[in-house]
C-alpha positions as CSV (number, residue, x, y, z in Angstrom):
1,X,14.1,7.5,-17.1
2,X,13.7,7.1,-20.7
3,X,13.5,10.2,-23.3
4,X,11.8,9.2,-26.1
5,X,9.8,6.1,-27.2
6,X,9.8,4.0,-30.5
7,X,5.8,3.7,-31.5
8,X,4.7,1.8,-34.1
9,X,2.8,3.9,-36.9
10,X,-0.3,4.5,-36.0
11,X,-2.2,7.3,-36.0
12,X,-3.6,9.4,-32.3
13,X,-6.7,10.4,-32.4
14,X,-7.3,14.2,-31.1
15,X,-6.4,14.6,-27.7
16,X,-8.5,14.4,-24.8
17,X,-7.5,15.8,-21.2
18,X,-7.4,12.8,-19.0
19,X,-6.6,9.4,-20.0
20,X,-7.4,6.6,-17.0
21,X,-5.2,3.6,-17.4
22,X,-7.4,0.6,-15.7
23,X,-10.4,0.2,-13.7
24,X,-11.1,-1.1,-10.3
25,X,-12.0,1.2,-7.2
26,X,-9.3,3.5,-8.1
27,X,-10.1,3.9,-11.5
28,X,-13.4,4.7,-11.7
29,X,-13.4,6.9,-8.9
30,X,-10.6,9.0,-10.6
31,X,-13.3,8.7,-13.3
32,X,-16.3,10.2,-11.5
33,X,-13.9,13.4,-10.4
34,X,-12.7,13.7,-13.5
35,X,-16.2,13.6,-14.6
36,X,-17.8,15.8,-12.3
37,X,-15.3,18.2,-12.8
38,X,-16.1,18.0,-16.8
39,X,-13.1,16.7,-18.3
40,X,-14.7,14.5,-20.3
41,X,-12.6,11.4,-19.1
42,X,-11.5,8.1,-21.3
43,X,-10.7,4.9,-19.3
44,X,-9.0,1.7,-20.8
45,X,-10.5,-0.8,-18.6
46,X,-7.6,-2.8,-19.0
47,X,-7.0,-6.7,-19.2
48,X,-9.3,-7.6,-16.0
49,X,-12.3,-5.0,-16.1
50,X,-13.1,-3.9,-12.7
51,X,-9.5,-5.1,-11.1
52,X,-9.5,-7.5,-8.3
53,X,-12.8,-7.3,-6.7
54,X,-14.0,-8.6,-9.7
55,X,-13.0,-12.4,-8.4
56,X,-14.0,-11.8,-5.0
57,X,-17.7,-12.4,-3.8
58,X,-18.7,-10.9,-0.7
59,X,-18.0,-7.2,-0.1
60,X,-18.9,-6.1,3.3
61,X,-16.6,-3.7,4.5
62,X,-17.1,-0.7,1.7
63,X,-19.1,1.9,3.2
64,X,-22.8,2.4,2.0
65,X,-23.2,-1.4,1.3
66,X,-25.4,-2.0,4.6
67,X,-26.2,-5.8,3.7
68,X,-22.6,-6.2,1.6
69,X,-22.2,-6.2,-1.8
70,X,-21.0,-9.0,-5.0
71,X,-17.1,-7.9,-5.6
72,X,-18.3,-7.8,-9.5
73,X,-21.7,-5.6,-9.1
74,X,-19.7,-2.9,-6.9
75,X,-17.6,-2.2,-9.6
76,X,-20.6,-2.2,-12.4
77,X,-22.2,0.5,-9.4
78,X,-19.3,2.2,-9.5
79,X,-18.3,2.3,-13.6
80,X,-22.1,3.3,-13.8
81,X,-21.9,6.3,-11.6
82,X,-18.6,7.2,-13.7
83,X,-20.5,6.9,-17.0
84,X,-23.6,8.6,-15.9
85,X,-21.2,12.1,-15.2
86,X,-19.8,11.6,-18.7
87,X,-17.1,9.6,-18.7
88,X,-16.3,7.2,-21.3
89,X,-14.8,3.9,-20.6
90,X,-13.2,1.3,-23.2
91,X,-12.8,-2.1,-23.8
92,X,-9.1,-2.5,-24.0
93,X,-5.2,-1.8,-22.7
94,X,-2.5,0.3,-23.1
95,X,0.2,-1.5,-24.9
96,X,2.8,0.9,-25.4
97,X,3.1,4.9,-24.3
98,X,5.5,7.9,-24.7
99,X,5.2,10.0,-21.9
100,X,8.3,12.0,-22.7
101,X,6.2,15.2,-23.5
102,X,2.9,16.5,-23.5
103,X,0.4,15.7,-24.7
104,X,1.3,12.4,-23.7
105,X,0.8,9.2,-26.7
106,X,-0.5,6.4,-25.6
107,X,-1.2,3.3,-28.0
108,X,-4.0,0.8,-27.3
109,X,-3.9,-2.9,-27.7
110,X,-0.9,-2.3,-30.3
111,X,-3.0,-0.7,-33.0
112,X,-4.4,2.2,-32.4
113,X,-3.8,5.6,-30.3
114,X,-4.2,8.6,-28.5
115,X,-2.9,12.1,-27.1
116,X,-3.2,12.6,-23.4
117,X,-2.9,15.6,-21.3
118,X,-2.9,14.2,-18.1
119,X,-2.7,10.3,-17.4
120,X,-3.8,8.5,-14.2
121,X,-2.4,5.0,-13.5
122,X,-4.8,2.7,-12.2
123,X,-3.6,-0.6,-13.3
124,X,-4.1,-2.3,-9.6
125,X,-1.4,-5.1,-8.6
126,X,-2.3,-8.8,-8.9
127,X,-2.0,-11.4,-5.8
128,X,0.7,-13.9,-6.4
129,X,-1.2,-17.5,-6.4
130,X,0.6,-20.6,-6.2
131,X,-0.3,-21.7,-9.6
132,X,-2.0,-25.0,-8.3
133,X,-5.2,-25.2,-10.8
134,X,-7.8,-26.0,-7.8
135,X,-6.9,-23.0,-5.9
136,X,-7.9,-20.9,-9.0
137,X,-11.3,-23.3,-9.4
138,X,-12.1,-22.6,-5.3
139,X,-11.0,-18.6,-5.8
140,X,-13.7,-16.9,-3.8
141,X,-15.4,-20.2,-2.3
142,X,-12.8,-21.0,0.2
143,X,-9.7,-19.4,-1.7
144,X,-8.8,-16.0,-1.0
145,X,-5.2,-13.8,-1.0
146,X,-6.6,-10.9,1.6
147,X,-7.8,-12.5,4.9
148,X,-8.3,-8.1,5.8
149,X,-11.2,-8.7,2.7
150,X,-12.5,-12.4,3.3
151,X,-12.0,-12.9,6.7
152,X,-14.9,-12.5,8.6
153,X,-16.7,-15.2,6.3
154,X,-14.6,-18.1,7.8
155,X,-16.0,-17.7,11.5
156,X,-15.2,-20.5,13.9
157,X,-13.3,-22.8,11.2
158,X,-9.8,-23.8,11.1
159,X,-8.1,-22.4,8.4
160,X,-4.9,-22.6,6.6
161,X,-2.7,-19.7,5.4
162,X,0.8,-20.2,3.0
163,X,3.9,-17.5,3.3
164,X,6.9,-16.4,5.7
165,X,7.0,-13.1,5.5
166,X,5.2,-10.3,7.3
167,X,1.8,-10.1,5.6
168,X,1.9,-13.8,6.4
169,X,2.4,-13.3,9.8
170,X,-0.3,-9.9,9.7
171,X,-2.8,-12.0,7.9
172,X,-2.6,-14.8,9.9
173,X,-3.1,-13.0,13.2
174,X,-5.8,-11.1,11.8
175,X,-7.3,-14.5,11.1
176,X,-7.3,-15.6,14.9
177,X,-10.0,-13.1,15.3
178,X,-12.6,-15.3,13.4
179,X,-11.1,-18.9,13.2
180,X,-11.2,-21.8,15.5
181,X,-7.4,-22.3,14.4
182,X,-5.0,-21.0,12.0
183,X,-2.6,-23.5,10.3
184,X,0.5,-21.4,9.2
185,X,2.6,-23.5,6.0
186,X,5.4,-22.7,5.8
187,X,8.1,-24.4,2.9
188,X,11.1,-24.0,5.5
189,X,12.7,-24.2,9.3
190,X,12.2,-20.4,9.8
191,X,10.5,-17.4,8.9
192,X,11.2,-14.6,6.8
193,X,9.0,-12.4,9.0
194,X,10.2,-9.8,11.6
195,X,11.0,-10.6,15.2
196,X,8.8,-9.1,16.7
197,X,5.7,-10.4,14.2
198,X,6.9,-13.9,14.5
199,X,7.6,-13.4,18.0
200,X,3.6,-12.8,18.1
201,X,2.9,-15.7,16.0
202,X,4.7,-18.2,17.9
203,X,3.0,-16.9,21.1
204,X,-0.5,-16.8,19.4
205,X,-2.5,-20.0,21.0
206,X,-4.7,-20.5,17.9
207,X,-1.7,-20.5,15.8
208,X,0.0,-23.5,14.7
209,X,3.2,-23.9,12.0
210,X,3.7,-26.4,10.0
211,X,7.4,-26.5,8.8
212,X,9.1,-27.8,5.8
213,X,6.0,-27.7,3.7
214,X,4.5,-27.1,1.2
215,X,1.0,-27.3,-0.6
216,X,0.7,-29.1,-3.6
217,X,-3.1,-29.2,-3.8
218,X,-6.6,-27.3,-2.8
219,X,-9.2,-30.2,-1.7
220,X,-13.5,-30.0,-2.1
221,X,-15.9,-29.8,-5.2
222,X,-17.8,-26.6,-4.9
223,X,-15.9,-25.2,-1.9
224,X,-12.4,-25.9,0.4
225,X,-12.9,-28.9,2.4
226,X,-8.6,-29.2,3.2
227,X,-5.0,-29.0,1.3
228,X,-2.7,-31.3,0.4
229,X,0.7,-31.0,2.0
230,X,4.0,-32.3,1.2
231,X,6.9,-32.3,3.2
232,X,10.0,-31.0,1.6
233,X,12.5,-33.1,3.4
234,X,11.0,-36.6,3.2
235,X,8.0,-36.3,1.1
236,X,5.4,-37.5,2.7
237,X,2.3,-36.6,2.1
238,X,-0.9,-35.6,4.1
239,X,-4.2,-34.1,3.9
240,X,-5.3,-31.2,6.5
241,X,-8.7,-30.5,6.7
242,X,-9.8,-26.8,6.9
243,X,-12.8,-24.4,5.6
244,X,-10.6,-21.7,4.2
245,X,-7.2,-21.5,2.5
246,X,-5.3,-18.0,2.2
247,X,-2.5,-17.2,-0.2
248,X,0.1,-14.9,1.7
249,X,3.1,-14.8,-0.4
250,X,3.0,-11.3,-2.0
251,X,1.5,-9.0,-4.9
252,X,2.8,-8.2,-7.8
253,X,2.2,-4.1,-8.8
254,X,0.8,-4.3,-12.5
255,X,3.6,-0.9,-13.4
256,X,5.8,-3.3,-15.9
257,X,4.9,-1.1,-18.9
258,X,5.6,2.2,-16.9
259,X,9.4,1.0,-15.6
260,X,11.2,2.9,-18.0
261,X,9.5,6.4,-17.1
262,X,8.1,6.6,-13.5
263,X,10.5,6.3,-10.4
264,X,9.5,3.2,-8.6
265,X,10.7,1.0,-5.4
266,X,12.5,-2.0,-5.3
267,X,9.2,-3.9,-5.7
268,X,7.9,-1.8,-8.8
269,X,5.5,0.6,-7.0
270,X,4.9,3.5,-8.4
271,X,6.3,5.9,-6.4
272,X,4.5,9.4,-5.9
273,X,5.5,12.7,-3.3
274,X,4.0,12.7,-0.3
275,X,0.1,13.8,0.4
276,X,-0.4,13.6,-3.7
277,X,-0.7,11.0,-6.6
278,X,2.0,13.2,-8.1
279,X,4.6,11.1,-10.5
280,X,8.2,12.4,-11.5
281,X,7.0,13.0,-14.6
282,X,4.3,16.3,-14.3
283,X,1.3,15.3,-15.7
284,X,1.2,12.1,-14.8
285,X,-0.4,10.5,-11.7
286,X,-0.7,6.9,-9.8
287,X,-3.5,5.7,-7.6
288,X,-4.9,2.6,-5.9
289,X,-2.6,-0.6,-5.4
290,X,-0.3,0.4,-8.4
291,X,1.2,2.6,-6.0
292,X,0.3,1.2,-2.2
293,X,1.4,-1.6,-1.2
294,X,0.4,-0.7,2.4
295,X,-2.9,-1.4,2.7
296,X,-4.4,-2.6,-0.4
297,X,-8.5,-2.0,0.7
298,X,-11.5,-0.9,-2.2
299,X,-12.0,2.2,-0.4
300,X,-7.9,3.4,0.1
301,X,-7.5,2.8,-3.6
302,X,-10.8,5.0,-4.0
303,X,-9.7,7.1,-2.3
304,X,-6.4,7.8,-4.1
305,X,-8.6,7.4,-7.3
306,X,-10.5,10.6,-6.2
307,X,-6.6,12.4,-4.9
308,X,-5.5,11.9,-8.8
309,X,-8.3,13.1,-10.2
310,X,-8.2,16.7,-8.0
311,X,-4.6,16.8,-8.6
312,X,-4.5,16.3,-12.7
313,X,-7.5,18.9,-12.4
314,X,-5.9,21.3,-10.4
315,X,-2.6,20.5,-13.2
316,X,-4.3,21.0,-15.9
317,X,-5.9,24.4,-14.5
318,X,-2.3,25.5,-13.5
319,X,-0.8,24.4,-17.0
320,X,-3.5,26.3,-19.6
């Protein structure tokens, strides 16, 4: 891990006890603990305020939400609950950061900065999209990368899903529970998967696989209607009608700027001791899908959002 840093010169503004790096579930629950428990806490929303949820629509499996919930109003409940306990959240991102002793510097959007204390990692992870500019138009009408989340809304339609690997194969099972059919794409002869998942898939009546394929485009106006398949071997082409199109082919953990201080996995999660949000660096902490690449769900990256901010409490009490 790296020693020191090279900041640019700036100057930090007084120090403040916890820092929250991004928003989302995690974030601003770390927020309403840290709050609560009166450390006056600062959050840099980051380059999506709100994290993920922000591009989804329906929200009906957080808790409290009897009739569901708009992905982009939960989080304004949730930042509002944060501010109203005193927390202060920012516009903005953290471009740069020395976190090679305490109080910890962190620099925002390359021009300005700040000593931390403590410093909570919420900066979420980001789906990995095909890059096909319909399937970002028809994101969250038809389009979605977490069939757990979206799901349920695609009762009794055939749907299509892209990817080889294990949450593929999870995702598309899960799917069965809902959908007339599931239409499995897949851009070679075999899987990726585990034997025993595609053992399951193969089996699964309402499963089909299309091989040697892949999709080149999303198809409908104001929601999916079908994709547009190409097979790699001859190139042919073809449409497939379905009501739903799911993106399976893996997240990406937004850690880049931490890679040089925090220990991390081979897929750059953040990686923290077990039963804590605890880093290898004391003082710093990692919550939400920055770290868990598990399960991925609103209310396990709250839930990790409030375990960061008992633990940088409890730190902080132990360090003055």
């Amino acid at each position: 891990m790296s020693e020191s840093a090279n900041l640019p010169e700036i100057s930090f503004e007084k120090r403040h006890p916890i820092v929250i790096i991004g928003s989302g579930p995690a974030g601003y629950t770390a927020a309403l603990y840290a709050a609560r428990a009166n450390l006056s806490p600062i959050v840099y929303q980051g380059l999506e305020p709100g994290g993920q949820l922000t591009t989804t629509t329906d929200v009906e499996n957080y808790p409290g939400y009897v009739d569901g919930v708009m992905g982009p109003n939960m989080m304004e409940d949730f930042k509002a609950q944060a501010v109203r306990f005193g927390a202060q959240v920012r516009y903005g991102a953290v471009t740069d950061l020395d976190l090679s002793n305490r109080p910890f510097k962190l620099v925002i959007d390359h021009e300005s900065g700040l000593l931390a204390d403590t410093v909570i990692i919420a900066t979420g992870a980001s789906a990995r999209y095909l890059g096909l500019e319909n399937e970002q138009r028809l994101l969250g009408r038809g389009v979605s990368a977490c069939a757990t989340c979206d799901g349920a809304f695609f009762r009794d339609l055939e749907l299509a899903i892209v990817g080889g690997g294990d949450t593929a194969m999870e995702e598309s099972l899960f799917l069965t529970r809902f959908a007339s059919k599931v239409w499995l794409i897949h851009r070679r002869d075999s899987l990726r998967a585990s034997k025993i998942m595609q053992q399951r898939v193969m089996e699964h009546p309402k499963i089909e696989i299309i091989w040697n394929t892949v999709v080149t485009d999303v198809l409908g106006s104001d929601e999916v209607t079908g994709v547009q398949l190409t097979n790699v071997l001859d190139s042919s082409e073809r449409e497939l009608a379905v009501g739903g199109f799911f993106v399976a082919i893996g997240h990406t953990p937004n850690t880049s700027l931490f890679s040089s201080w925090l220990e991390m996995d081979d897929l750059g999660y953040i990686l923290t001791m077990p039963g804590s949000t605890r880093t290898n660096i004391p003082g710093v902490f990692a919550c939400g899908d920055a770290q868990d690449h598990v399960y991925r769900q609103a209310i396990t990256a709250a839930g990790t959002g409030c375990m960061s901010a008992i633990d940088a409490e409890r730190f902080l009490a132990s360090a003055s």
